[in-house]
C-alpha positions in Angstrom: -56.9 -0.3 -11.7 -57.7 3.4 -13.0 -60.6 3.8 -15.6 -59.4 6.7 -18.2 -61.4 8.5 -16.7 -60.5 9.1 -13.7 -56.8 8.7 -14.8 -54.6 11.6 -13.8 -53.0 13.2 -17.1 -50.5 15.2 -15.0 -49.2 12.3 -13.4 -46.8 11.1 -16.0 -43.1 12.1 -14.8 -41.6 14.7 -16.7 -38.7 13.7 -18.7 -36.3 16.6 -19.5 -33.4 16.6 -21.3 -30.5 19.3 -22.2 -28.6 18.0 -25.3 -29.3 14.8 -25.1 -28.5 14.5 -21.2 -30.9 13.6 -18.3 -31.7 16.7 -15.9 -30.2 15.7 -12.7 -33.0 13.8 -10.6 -33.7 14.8 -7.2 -35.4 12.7 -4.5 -38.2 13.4 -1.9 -35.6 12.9 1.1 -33.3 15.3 -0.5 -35.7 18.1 -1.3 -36.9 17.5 2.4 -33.3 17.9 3.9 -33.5 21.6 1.5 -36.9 22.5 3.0 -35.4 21.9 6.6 -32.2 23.8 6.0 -33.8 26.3 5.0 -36.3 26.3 8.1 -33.9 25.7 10.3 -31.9 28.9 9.2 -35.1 31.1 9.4 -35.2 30.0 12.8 -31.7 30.6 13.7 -32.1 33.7 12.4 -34.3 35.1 14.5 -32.0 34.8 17.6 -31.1 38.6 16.9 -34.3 40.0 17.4 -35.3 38.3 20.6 -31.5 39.6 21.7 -29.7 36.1 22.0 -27.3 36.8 19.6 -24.7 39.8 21.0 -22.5 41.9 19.2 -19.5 44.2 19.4 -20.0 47.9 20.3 -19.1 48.8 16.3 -21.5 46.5 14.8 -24.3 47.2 17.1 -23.3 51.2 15.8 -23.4 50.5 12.3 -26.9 48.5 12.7 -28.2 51.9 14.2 -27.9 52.7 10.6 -30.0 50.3 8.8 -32.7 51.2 6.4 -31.4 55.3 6.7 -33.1 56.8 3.4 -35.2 54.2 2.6 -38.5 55.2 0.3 -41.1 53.6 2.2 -42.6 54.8 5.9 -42.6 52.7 8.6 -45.7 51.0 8.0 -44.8 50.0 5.0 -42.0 48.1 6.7 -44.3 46.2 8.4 -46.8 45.8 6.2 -43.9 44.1 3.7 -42.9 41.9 6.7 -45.7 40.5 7.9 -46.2 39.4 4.1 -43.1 38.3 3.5 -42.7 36.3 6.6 -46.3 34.5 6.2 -45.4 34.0 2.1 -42.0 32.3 3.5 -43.2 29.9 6.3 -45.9 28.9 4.0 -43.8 28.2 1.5 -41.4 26.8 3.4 -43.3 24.2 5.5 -45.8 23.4 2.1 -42.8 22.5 0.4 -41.6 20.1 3.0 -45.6 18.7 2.4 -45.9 19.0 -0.8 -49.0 21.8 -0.9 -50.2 22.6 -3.9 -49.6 26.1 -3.9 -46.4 26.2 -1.6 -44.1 26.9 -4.4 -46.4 29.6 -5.6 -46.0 31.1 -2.2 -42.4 30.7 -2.3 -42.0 32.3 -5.8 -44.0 35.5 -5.0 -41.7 36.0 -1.5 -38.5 35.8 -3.3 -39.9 38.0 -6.2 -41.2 40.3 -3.1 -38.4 40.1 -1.9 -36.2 41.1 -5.2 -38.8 44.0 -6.2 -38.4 45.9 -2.7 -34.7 46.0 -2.4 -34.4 49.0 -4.1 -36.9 50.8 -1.7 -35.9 49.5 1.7 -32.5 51.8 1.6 -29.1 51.5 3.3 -28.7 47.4 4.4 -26.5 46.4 7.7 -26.2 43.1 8.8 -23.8 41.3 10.9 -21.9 38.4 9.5 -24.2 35.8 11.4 -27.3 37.9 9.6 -25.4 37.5 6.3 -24.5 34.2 6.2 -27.8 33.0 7.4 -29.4 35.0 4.7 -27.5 33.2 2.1 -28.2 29.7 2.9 -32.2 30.8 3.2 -32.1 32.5 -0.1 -29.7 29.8 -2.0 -32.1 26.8 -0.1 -34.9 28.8 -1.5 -34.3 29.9 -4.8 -32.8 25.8 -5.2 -36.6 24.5 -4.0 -38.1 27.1 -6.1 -36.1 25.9 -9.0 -36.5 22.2 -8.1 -40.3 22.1 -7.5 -40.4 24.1 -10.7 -37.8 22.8 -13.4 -37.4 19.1 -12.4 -39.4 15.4 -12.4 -39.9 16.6 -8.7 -43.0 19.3 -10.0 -44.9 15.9 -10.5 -45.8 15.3 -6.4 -46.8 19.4 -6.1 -50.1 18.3 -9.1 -51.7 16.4 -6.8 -55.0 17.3 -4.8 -55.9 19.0 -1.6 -55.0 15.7 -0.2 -51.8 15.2 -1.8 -52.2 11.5 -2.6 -49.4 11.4 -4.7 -46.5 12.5 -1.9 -45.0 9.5 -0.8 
C-alpha cells in the first residue's frame, strides 16, 4: 500500500468522452502490433537503397529526377536525414517500450518531416516507396495520436524505469 506521498497523481486513467460517448480504448498488444508495423515497413523500406528492390528502365529514369530544384544543398540532405532517421527509430522502438520521451521523438520527426517538404523539391518514388510510405506515416501519425489523445498516454508518465508498462 502507497503512502500519499509517494502516490503517483498522474497515474489515474484518463477518462475522455465526446458527447457523452467513451473514446475508443486501445490496448498495449494493439499499440504494440502499430509500433511493429510500422518498424517493420521502415525496414522493408530500405530494400531500395541496398539495391534489392529492381525496377523498370522508366522508373529507374524518372528517379534520376528526384529532389531536381530543391532549396537545400546536399548537406543539408543529410544533415535532415540522419535526424530524421535517429528521431524515427527512437520513436519507433520507445513506443513499442513505452519511453518516456518516445512520442516526443515521434512528434518532432513527423512535424520535421511536414516542415521540410516544401524545401526538398521535385518527389519520385516507385509504388513499393509509396505505399510503404503510407503505412509508416498513417502507423505513425495513429501512435502519435494514440500515445497522445487516449487512456493509453497513462503507461508513457511513468519513470526512467517504466514501472507502470505492463
Amino acid at each position: 500500500m502507497r503512502s500519499r506521498r509517494t502516490s503517483d497523481r498522474g497515474a489515474r486513467p484518463l477518462k475522455l468522452t465526446v458527447r457523452g460517448l467513451a473514446m475508443f480504448r486501445v490496448s498495449v498488444t494493439q499499440f504494440r502490433i502499430v509500433c511493429i508495423i510500422a518498424l517493420v515497413g521502415l525496414l522493408l523500406s530500405q530494400l531500395v537503397g541496398f539495391g534489392l528492390v529492381s525496377f523498370s528502365d522508366g522508373v529507374r529514369t524518372a528517379r534520376r529526377w528526384m529532389h531536381f530544384e530543391a532549396a537545400i544543398t546536399g548537406w543539408q540532405f543529410w544533415l535532415y536525414g540522419i535526424v530524421y532517421w535517429t528521431l524515427l527509430l527512437i520513436g519507433l522502438v520507445g513506443m513499442l517500450n513505452f519511453w518516456r520521451f518516445a512520442r516526443w521523438c515521434l512528434l518532432a520527426a513527423l512535424g520535421g518531416a511536414i516542415l521540410m517538404r516544401p524545401l526538398l523539391g521535385l518527389s519520385v518514388y516507385s509504388a513499393y516507396e509509396a505505399v510503404l510510405g503510407s503505412v509508416i506515416g498513417y502507423c505513425c501519425v495513429w501512435l502519435v495520436t494514440m500515445s497522445f489523445w487516449s487512456p493509453m498516454a497513462n503507461h508513457f508518465r511513468g519513470g526512467w524505469d517504466n514501472e507502470s508498462v505492463p
